[in-house]
C-alpha positions as CSV (number, residue, x, y, z in Angstrom):
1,X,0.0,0.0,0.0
2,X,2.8,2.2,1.0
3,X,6.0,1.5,-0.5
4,X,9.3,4.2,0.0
5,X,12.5,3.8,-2.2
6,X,15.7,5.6,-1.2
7,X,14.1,8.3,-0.1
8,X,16.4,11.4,0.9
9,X,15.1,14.6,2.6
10,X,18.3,17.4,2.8
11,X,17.5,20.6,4.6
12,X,20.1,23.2,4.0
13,X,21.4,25.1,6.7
14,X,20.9,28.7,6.6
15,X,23.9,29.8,8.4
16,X,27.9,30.5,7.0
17,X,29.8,27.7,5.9
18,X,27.2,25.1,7.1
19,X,26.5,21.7,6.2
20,X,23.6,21.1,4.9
21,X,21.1,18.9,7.6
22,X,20.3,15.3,6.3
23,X,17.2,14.7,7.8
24,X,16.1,11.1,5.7
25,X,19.1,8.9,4.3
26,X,18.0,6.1,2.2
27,X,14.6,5.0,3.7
28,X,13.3,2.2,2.1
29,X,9.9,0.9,3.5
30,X,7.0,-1.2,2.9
31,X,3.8,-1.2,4.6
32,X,1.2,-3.3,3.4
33,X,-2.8,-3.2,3.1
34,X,-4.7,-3.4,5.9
35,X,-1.6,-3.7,8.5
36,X,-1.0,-0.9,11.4
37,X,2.5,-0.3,11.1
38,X,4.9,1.7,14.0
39,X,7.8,3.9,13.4
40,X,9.7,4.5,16.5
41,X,12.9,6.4,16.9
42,X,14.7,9.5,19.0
43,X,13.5,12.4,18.7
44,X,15.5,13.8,15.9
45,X,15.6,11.1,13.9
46,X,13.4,12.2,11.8
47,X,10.0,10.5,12.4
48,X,7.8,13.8,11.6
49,X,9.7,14.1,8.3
50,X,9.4,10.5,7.1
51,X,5.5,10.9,8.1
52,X,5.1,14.4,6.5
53,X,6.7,13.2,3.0
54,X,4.5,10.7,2.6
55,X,1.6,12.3,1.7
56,X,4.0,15.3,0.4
57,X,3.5,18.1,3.5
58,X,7.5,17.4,3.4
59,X,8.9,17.3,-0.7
60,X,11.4,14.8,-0.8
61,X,14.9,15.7,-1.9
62,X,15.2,12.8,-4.0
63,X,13.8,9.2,-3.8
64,X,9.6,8.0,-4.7
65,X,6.8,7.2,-2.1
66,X,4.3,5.2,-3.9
67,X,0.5,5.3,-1.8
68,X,-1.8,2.7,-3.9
69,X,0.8,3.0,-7.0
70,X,0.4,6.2,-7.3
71,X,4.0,8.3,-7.2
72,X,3.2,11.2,-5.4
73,X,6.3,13.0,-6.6
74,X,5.4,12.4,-9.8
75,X,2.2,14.2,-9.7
76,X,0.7,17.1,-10.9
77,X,-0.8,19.6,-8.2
78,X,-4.3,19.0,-8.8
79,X,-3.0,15.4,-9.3
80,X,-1.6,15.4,-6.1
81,X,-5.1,16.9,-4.4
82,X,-6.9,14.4,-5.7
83,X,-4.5,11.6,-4.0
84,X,-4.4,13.3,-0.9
85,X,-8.2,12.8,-0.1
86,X,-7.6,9.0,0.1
87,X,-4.7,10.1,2.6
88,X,-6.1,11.2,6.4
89,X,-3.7,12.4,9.2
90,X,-3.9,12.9,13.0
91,X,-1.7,15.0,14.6
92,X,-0.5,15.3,18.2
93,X,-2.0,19.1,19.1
94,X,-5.2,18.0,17.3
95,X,-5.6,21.2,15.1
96,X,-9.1,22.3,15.5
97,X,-10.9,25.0,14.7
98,X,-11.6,26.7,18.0
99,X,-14.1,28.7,16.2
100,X,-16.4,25.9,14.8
101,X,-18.3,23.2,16.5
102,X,-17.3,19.1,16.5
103,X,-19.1,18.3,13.1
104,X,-18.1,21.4,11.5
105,X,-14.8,20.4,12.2
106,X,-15.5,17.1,10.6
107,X,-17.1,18.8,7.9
108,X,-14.4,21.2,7.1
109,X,-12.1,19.0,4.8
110,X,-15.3,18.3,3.0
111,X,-15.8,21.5,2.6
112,X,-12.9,22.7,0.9
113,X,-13.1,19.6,-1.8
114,X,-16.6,21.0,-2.3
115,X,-19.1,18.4,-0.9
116,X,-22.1,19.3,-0.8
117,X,-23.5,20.6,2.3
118,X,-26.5,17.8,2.6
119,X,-23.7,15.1,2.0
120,X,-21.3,16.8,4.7
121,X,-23.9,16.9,7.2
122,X,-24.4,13.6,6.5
123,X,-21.1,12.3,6.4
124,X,-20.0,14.1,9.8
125,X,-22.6,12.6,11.3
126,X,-21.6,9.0,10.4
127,X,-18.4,9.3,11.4
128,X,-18.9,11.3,14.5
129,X,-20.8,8.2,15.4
130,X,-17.9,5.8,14.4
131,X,-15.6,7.4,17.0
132,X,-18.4,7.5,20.0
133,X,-18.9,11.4,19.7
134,X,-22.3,12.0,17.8
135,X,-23.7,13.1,21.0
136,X,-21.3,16.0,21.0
137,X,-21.4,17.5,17.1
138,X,-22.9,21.1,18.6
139,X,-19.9,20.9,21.0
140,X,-17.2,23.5,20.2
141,X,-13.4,22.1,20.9
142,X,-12.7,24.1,24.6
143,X,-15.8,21.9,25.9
144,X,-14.3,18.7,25.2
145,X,-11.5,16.4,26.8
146,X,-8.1,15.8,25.5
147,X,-9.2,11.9,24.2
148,X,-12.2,14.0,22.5
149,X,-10.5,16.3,20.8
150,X,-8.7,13.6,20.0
151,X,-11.8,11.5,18.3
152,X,-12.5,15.0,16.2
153,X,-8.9,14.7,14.9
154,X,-9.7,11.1,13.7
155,X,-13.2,11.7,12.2
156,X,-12.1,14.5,10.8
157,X,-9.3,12.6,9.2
158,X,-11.9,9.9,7.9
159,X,-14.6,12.0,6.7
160,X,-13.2,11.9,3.1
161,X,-13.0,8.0,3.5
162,X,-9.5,7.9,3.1
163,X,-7.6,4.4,2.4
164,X,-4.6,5.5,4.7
165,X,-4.3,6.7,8.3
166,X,-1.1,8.9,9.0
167,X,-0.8,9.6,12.8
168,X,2.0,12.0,14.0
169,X,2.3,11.2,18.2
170,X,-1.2,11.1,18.5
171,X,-1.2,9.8,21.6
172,X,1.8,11.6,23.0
173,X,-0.2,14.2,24.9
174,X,-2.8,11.9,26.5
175,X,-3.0,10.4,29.5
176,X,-2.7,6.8,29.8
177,X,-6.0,6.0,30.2
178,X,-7.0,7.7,27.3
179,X,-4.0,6.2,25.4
180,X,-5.5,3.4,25.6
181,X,-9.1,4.2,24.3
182,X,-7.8,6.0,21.5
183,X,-5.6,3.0,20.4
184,X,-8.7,0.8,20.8
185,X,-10.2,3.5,18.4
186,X,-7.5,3.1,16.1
187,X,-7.5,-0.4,15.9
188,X,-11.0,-1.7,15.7
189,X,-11.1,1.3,12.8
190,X,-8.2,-0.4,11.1
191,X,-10.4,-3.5,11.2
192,X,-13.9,-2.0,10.4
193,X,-12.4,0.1,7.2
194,X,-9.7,-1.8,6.1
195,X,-7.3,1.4,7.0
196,X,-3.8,1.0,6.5
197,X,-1.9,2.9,9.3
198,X,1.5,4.7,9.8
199,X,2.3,6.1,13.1
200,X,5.4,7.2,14.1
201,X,5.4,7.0,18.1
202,X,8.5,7.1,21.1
203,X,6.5,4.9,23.0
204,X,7.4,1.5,22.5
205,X,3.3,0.7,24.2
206,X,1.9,1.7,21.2
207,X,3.7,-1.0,19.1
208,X,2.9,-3.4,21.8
209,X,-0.8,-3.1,21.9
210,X,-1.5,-2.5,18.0
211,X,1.5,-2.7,15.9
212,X,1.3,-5.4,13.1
213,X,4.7,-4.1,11.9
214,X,7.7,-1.5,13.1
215,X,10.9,0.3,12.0
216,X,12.9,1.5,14.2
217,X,14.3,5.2,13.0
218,X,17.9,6.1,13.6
219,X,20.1,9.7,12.5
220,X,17.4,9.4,9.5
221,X,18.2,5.7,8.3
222,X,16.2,2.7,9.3
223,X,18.2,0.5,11.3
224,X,15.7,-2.4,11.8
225,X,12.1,-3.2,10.2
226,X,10.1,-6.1,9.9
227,X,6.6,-8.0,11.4
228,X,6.7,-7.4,15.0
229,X,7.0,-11.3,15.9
230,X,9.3,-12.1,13.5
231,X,11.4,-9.4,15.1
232,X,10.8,-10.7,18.8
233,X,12.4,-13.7,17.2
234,X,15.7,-12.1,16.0
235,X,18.8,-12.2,17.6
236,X,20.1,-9.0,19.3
237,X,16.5,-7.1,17.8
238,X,16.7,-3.6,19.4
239,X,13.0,-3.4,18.8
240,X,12.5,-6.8,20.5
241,X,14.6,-5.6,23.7
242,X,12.7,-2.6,24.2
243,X,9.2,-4.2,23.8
244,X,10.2,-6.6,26.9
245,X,12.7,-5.5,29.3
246,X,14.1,-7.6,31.5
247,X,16.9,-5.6,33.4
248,X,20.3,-6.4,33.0
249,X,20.8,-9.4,35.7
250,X,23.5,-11.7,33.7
251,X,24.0,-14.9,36.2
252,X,26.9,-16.7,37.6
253,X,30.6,-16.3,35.9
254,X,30.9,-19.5,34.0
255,X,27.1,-20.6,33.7
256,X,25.3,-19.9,30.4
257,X,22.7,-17.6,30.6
258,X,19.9,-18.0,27.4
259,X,16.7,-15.8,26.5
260,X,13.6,-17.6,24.6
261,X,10.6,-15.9,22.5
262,X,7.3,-17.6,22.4
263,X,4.2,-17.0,21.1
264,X,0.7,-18.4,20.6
265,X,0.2,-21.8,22.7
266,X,3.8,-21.5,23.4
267,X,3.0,-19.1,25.3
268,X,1.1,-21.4,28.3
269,X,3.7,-24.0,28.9
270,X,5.5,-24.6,31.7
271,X,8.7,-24.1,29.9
272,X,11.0,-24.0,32.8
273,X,9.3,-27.2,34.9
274,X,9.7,-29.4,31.5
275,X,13.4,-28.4,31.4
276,X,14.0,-29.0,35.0
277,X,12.1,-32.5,34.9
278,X,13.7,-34.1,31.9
279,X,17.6,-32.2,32.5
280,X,17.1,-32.8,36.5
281,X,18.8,-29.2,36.2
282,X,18.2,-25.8,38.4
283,X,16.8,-23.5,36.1
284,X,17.4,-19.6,37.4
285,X,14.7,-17.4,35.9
286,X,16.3,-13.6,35.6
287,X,13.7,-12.1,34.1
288,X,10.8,-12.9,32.5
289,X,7.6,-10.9,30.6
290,X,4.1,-12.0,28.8
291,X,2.3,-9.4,27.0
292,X,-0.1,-9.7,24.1
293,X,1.9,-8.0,21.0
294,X,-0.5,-7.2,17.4
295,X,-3.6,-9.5,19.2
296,X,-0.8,-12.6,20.1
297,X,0.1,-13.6,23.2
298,X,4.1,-13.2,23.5
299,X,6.7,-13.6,26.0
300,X,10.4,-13.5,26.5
301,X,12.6,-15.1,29.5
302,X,15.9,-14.8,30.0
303,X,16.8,-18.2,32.1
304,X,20.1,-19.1,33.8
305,X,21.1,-22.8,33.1
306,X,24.4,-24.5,35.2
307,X,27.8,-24.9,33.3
308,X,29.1,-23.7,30.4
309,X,27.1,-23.7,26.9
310,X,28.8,-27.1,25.9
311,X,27.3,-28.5,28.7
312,X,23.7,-27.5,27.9
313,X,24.0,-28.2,24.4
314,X,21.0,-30.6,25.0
315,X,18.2,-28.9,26.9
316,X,19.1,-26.0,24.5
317,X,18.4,-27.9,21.7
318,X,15.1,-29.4,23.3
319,X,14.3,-26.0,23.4
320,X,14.8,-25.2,20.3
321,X,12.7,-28.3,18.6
322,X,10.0,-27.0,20.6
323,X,9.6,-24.3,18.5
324,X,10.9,-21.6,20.7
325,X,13.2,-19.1,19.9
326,X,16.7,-19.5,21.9
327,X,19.7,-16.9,21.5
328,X,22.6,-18.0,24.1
329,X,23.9,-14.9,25.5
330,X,27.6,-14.4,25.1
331,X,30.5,-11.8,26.8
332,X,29.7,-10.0,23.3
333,X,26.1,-9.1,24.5
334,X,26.1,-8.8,27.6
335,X,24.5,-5.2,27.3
336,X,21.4,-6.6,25.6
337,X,18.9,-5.2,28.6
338,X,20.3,-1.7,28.2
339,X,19.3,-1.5,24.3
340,X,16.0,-1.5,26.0
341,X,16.2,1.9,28.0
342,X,17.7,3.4,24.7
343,X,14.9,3.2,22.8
344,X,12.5,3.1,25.4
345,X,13.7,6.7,25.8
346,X,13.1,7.8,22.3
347,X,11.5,10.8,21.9
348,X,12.0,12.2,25.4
């Protein structure tokens, strides 16, 4: 649905004998119909950018962002009109009209494409009842709620019936409460449309609870990108440290210390009993977390076994024909639970 080539985005710096400031480098990324996909990244990596070039806010320097096949470089201005209407956004600040009430609001996109007034009316009001707020369309933006402003933001990005959701830290300034309801929002829209959805986002939560997909964003390149549980299931995945910490306890000198991934069914067994039982071993647990990650339950352990790795060749290999996902942590990573802070912190 979405698919970025090489995409570059050079601002030049205004002052004497400057650089100038590459904000993109080379992004190449694919997100496909139908899937919610999560960029994540420092702040100043240049999350806003990527989002803003993709439906053309930002020009690219060089590079193509296709959106339903369409090259939106390519395209004329009144070409490129036309394909923003099937392109909604949702910003962080929520950008309403302070002026005009909830469904004019809604309306107001409609509007300027030159809907009708009957069919806006009509529209607004179907939407406004989508995202739980038709009992407020008379309300004017200071009488509502942060999460409601927030719902205005959405319907107002839906009213043209768009194909693709862009969301810029929507949920940054929320609470966590309303965090969540908003994500729930999100996703059961993703599912009732068929919206495809980019969000860029520093909190690694947000690609927990509805992320299908993630890249993570570093000094403009993308570092790391793939489906969410094929990433929990790659050795030394940044994106998989950060979505389950589990400190930075190591073990014993001289014992082998291992981390598993599971997911699905996986997920229920008493992994660590099994391995006692049949090894007759004492299995240290140092850390351990089960979350559900895009609708599927997943965790991650990180388990302390006696010996050197030679010696637990064989319960490691059990393991591993289970169907679990086993890295053996070595002197080289060793700071594997501290990746986790670092991008936990993005953005802050």
């Amino acid at each position: 649905m979405i698919e970025i080539s090489d995409l570059y985005k050079v601002y030049p710096d205004r002052r004497a004998n400057s650089s100038p400031v590459e904000a993109l480098r080379g992004i190449d990324l694919t997100v496909k119909r139908g899937e919610i996909f999560g960029v994540v990244g420092q702040s100043g990596a240049g999350k806003s950018t990527l989002i803003r070039c993709v439906n053309l806010l930002e020009r690219p320097t060089s590079g193509s962002i296709l959106v339903d096949g369409q090259d939106l470089a390519k395209l004329s201005d009144g070409g490129l009109r036309a394909a923003r209407h099937g392109i909604g956004m949702i910003f962080q600040h929520f950008n309403l009209l302070a002026s005009r009430t909830v469904q004019q609001n809604v309306e107001f996109g409609l509007e300027i494409t030159g809907v009708p007034r009957a069919a806006r009316r009509t529209r607004a009001a179907e939407i406004l009842d989508l995202v739980g707020l038709a009992d407020r369309a008379s309300a004017f933006p200071s009488q509502l709620s942060g999460g409601q402003k927030q719902r205005v933001g959405i319907a107002r990005a839906l009213a043209g019936n768009p194909k693709v959701l862009l969301s810029d830290e929507a949920t940054s300034s929320l609470d966590p409460e309303t965090t969540d309801s908003i994500l729930e929002l999100v996703k059961d829209l993703n599912v009732q449309l068929g919206l495809t959805v980019l969000l860029i986002t520093h909190e690694m939560e947000v690609v927990k609870r509805i992320c299908h997909s993630a890249a993570l964003l570093e000094a403009g390149r993308i570092v790391e990108s793939g489906n969410i549980i094929d990433l929990l299931n790659t050795a030394g995945s940044k994106i998989s440290h950060a979505l389950f910490p589990l400190g930075e306890s190591m073990g014993a000198q001289g014992n082998t210390v291992i981390e598993i991934m599971y997911a699905g069914q996986l997920a229920e067994e008493p992994i660590v009993a099994k391995l006692s039982r049949e090894f007759g071993i004492d299995v240290n647990i140092l850390g351990a977390a089960v979350e559900v990650v895009g609708g599927t339950r997943v965790g991650r352990m990180r388990l302390e076994l006696p010996g050197n790795a030679d010696r637990n060749s064989a319960p490691i290999t059990r393991l591993r024909d289970s169907g679990l996902f086993v890295e053996v942590l070595s002197a080289g990573v060793l700071c594997a639970g501290s990746l986790s802070a670092e991008v936990r912190e993005a953005g802050a």
